[in-house]
C-alpha positions as CSV (number, residue, x, y, z in Angstrom):
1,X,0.0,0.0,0.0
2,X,2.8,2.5,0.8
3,X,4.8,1.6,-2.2
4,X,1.1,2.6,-3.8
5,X,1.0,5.6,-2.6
6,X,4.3,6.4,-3.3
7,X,4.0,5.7,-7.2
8,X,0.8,7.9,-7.3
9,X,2.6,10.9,-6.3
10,X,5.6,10.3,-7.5
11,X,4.2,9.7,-11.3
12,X,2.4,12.0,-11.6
13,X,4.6,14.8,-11.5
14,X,6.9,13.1,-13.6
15,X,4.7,12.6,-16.3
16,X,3.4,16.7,-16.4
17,X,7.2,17.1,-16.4
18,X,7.3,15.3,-19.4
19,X,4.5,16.5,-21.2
20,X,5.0,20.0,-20.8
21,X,8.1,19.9,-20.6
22,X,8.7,22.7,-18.3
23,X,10.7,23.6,-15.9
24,X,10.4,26.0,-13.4
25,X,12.3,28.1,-12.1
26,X,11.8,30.9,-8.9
27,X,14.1,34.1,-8.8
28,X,13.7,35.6,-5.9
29,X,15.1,39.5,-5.7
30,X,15.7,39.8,-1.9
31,X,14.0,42.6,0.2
32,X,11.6,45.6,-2.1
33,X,9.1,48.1,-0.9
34,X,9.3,49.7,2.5
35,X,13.0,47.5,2.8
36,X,15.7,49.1,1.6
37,X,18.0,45.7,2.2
38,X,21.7,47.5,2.6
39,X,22.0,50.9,2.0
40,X,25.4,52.2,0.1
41,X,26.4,55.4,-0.8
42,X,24.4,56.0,-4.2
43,X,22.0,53.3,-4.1
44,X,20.0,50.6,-2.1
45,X,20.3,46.8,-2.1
46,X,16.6,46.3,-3.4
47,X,17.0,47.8,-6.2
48,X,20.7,45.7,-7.5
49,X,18.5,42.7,-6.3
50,X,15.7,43.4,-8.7
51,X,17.5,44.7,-11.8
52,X,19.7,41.2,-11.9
53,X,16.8,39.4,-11.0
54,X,14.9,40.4,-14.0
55,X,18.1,40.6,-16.1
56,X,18.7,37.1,-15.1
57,X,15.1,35.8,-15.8
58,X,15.6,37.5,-19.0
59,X,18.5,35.9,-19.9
60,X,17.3,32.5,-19.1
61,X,14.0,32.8,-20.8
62,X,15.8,33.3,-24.0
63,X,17.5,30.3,-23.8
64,X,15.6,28.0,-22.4
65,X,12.1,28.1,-23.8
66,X,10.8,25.4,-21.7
67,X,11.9,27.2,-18.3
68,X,8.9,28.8,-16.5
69,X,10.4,31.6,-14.6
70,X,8.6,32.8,-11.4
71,X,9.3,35.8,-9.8
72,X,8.4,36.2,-5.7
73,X,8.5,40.2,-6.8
74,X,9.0,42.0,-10.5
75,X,8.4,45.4,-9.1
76,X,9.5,47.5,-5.5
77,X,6.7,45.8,-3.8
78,X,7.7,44.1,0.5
79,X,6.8,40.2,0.4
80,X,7.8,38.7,3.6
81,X,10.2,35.6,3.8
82,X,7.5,33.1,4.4
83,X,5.5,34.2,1.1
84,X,8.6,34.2,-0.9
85,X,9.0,30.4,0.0
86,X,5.2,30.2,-0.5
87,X,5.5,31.4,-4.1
88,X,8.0,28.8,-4.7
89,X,6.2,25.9,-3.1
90,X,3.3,26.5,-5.2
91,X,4.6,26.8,-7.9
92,X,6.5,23.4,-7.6
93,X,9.7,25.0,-8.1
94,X,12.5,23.0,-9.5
95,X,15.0,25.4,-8.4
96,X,15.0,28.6,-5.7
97,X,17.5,31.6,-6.6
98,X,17.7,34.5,-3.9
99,X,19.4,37.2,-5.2
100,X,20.8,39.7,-2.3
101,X,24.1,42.1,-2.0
102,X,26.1,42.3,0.9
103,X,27.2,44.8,2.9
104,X,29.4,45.6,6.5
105,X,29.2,48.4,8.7
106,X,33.1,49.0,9.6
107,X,35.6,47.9,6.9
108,X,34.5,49.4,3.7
109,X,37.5,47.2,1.9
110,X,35.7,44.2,2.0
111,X,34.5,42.6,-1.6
112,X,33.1,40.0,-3.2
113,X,30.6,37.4,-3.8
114,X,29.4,34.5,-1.9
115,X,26.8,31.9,-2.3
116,X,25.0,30.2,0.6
117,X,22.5,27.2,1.2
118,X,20.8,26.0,3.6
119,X,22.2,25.0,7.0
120,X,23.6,26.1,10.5
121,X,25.6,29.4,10.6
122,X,29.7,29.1,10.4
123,X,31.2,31.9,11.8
124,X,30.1,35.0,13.7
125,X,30.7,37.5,10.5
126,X,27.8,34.8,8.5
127,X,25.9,35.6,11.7
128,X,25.7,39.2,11.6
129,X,24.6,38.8,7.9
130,X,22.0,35.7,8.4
131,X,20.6,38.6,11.3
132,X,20.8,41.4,8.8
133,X,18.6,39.2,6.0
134,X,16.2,37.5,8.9
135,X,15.3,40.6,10.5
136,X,12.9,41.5,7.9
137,X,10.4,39.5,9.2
138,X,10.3,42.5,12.1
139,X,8.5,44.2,9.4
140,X,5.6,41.6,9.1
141,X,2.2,41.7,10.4
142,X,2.2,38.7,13.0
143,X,6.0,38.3,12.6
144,X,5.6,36.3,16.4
145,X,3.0,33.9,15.2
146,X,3.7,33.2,11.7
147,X,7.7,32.4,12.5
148,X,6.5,30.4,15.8
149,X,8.6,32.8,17.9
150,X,11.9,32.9,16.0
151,X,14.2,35.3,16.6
152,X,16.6,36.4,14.5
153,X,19.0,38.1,16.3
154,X,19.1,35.1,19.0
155,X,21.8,32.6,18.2
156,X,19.6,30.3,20.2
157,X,16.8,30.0,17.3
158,X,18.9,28.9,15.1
159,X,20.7,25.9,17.0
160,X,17.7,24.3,15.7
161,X,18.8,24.3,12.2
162,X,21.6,21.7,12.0
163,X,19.2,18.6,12.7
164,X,16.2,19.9,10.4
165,X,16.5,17.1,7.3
166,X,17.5,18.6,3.7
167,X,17.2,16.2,1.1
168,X,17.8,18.8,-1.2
169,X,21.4,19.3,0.5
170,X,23.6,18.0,-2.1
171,X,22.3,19.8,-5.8
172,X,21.9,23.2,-4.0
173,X,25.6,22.5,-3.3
174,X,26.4,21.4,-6.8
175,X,24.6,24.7,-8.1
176,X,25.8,26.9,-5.4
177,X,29.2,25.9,-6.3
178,X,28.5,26.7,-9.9
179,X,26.9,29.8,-9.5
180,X,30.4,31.1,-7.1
181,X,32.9,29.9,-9.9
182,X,31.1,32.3,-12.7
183,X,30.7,34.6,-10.3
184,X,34.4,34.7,-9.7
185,X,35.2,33.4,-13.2
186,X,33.0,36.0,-15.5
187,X,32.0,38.4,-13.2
188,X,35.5,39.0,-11.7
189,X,34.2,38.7,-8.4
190,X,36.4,38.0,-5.6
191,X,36.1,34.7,-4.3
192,X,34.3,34.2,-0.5
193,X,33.2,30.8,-1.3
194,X,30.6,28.7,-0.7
195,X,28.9,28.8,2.7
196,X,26.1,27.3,4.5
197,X,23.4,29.8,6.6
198,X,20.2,29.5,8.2
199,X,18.6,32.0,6.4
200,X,14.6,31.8,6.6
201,X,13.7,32.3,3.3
202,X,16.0,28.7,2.2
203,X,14.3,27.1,5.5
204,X,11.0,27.7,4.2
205,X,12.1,26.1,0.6
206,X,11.1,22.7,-0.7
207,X,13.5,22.4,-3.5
208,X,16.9,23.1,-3.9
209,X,18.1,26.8,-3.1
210,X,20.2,29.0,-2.5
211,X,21.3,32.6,-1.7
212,X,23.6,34.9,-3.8
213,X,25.5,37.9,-2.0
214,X,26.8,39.1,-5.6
215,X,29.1,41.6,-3.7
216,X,29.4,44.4,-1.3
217,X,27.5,47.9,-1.3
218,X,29.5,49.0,1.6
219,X,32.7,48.8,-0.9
220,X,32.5,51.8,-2.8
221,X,34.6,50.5,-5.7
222,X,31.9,47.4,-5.8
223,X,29.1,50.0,-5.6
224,X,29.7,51.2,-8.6
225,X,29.9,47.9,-10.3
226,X,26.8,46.9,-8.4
227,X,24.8,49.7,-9.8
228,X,25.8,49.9,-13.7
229,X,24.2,48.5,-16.5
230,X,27.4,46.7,-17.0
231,X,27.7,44.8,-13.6
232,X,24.2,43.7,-13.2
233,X,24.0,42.4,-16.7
234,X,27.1,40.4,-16.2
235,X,26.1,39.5,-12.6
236,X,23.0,38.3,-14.3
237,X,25.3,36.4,-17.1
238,X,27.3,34.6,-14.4
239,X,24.1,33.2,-12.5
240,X,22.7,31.8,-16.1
241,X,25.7,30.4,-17.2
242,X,25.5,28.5,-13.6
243,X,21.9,27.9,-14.5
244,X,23.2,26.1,-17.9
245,X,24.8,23.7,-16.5
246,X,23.0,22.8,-13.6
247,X,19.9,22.6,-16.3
248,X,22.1,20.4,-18.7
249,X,23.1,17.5,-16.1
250,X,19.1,18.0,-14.7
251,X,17.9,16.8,-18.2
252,X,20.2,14.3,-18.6
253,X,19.4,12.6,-14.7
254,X,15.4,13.4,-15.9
255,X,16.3,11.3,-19.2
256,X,17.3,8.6,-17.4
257,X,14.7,8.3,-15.6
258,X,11.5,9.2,-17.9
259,X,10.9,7.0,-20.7
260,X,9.2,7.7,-24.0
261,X,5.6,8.6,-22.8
262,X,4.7,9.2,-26.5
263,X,4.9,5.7,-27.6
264,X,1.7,3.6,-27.2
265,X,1.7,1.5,-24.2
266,X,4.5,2.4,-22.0
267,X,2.9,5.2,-19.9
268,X,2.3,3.3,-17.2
269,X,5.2,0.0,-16.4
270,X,8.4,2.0,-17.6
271,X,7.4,4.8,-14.8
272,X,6.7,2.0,-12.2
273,X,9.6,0.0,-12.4
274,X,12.0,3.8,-12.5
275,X,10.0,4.1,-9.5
276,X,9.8,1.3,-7.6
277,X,13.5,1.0,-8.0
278,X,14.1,4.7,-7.0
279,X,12.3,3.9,-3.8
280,X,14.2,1.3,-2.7
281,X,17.1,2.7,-3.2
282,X,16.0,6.1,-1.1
283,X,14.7,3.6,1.5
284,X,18.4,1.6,1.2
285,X,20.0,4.7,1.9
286,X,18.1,6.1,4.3
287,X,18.3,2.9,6.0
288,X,22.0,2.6,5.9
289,X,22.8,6.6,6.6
290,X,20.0,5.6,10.1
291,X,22.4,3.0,10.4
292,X,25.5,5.0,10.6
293,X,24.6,7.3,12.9
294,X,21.8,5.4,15.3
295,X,22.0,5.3,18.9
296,X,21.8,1.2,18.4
297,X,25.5,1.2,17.5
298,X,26.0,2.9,21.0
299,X,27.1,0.2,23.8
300,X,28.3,0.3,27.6
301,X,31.9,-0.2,26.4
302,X,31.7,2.7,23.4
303,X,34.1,5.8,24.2
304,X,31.5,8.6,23.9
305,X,33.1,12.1,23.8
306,X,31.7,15.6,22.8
307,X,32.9,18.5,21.0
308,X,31.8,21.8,19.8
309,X,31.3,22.8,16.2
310,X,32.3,26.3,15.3
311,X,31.7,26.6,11.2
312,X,31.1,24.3,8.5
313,X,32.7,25.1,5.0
314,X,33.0,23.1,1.4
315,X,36.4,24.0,1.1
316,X,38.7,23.3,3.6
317,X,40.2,26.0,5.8
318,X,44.1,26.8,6.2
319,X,44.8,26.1,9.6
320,X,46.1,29.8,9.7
321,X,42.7,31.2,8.2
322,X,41.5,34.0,10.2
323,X,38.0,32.4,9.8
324,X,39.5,29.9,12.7
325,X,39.9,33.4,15.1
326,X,43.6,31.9,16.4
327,X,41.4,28.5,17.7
328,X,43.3,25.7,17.2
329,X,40.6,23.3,15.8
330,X,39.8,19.7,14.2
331,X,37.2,19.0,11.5
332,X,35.3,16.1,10.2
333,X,33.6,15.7,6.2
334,X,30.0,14.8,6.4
335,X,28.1,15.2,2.9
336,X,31.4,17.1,1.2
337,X,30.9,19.8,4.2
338,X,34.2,20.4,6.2
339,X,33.2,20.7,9.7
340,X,35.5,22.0,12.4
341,X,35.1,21.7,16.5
342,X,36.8,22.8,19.2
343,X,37.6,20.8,22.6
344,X,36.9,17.4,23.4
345,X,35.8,16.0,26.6
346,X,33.7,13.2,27.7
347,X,32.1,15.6,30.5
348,X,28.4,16.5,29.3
349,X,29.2,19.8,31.3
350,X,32.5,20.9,30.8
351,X,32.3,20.8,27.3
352,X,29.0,22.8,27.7
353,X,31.8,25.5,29.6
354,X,34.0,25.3,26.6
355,X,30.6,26.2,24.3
356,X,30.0,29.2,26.3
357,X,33.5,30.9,26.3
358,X,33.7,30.8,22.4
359,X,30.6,32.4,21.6
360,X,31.8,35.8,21.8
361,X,33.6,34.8,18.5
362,X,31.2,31.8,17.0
363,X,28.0,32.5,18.3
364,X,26.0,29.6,16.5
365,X,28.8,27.0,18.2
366,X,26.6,23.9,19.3
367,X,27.9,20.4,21.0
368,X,27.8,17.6,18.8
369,X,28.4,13.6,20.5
370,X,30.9,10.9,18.8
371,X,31.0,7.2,19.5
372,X,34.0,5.4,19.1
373,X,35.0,7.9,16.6
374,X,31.3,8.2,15.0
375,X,28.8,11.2,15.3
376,X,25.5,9.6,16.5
377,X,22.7,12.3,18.1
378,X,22.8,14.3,20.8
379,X,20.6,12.6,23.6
């Protein structure tokens, strides 16, 4: 009966896919209306996000016929966080861009672009950004009830983050990853990387997403690049030339999965058996990543130690990197994520001491438990 109900909704979409052969894709030009976003010298953050957003849907339109593009905003209109992931939802989004521009309040020589997805913050200069982008929800009707009490200046909230499931996790790195190298390649950006965030408008997202920070308004220099016709049309070039590629291996893993749905006969068995087998194998690895991690494996003789995690990253970290604030750390690679702690101990509370001291410098630091050398849950 499951496997049933699986095939029914699993099908289904499938076969639309293939008959209208349309993708769909959300652009998403962060903040508009009564927020400004970041506010430069000659210009305001909204407005970068909307031109490249258009520019970008633009861009794509013309070369890929069969992309539906679906704005959350194509004017300077406010939409809170939770209807820009509404937007996408309903429209059975294939993909989620969020298009933003950076910006600090001290060092006006910072630059360049960064690309986030999904995921617990990674140091406290991601925090003060994440804060900056979640804060808009202050301007919300309701903001208390609809976000269930969240706040987004509390580092607290977002602790929460790191176990929320995100099967989406490994293609919104793969595009994320695509979008920073022609970011860096064509647009000349300079290269921040690839980070993860818990920003609320990816948390809200059923599909893979991410955030671009295409550079920094509070850089003068970057201003200026930010707000000609010249910059946003090749910040919007970068992003698409991403979105090529991302779209190119998408129809070829679609391909081998749909079959011919035009030849008589075969709409319903070849779908099944794709199905079926993709089923099993989500359930196989499900089952073995459970496996890996459950508390079963635990026993009275297992060396259980816990540590704090500071950042995660996709590239890994010089051990001189100022991102490591003088900390002299270890990491561990879960799902091509670099993920660095700090202290060990096999005392619940003094490691709990040792979280506390370092959140003056990582505030979204959180204890994680190993096993004989295995993460398993925190009990």
């Amino acid at each position: 009966i499951l496997f049933y109900v699986l095939t029914i909704f699993v099908v289904i979409p499938l076969q639309a896919q293939a008959d209208n052969e349309s993708f769909v894709l959300v652009i998403d030009p962060g903040h508009g209306g009564k927020d400004p976003g970041a506010i430069g010298r000659k210009g305001k953050e909204k407005d970068i996000n909307l031109a490249v957003g258009k520019l970008l849907g633009q861009y794509i339109s013309a070369e890929h016929p069969n992309v539906k593009i679906v704005y959350t905003r194509n004017k300077d209109i406010f939409i809170g966080l939770k209807e820009r992931s509404e937007i996408a939802n309903k429209s059975n989004a294939n993909l989620f861009i969020s298009i933003h521009t950076n910006a600090v309040s001290k060092n006006s020589g910072v630059k360049g672009a960064e690309v986030y997805t999904f995921g617990l913050l990674s140091t406290n200069e991601n925090f003060e950004v994440v804060k900056r982008e979640n804060s808009v929800i202050l301007l919300e009707d309701n903001y208390e009830q609809k976000y269930e009490g969240f706040d987004p200046a509390s580092s607290e909230s977002y602790i929460m983050f790191e176990f929320m499931s995100n099967k989406y996790a490994e293609q919104s790195v793969n595009f994320a990853s695509l979008v920073q190298k022609e970011l860096t390649k064509t647009a000349k950006r300079y290269d921040r990387g690839v980070k993860q965030a818990a920003y609320l408008v990816l948390r809200e997202s059923t599909m893979p997403r991410i955030l671009v920070e295409l550079d920094f308004i509070s850089n003068p220099e970057a201003e200026n690049y930010l707000l000609s016709k010249t910059g946003q049309n090749v910040l919007a070039r970068s992003i698409c030339n991403a979105f090529n590629k991302y779209k190119k291996d998408f129809d070829r893993r679609t391909d081998a999965v749909l079959p011919d749905l035009t030849a008589s006969n075969k709409e319903e068995t070849p779908v099944k058996v794709e199905t079926e087998k993709k089923v099993r194998e989500d359930v196989k690895t499900e089952k073995q990543a459970e496996e890996t991690v459950s508390p079963q494996k635990e026993s009275d003789s297992g060396k259980k130690v816990y540590k704090v995690q500071i950042l995660a990253s996709t590239k890994k970290i010089p051990e001189k990197s100022p991102e490591l604030k003088g900390y002299k750390v270890d990491f561990y690679v879960e799902k091509n994520w670099y993920k660095y702690t700090y202290g060990e101990s096999s005392d619940r509370n003094e490691i709990e001491n040792i979280r506390k001291k370092i959140t003056k410098d990582f505030k979204g630091a959180f204890i994680i438990t190993f096993v004989d050398g295995v993460k398993v849950p925190n009990k």
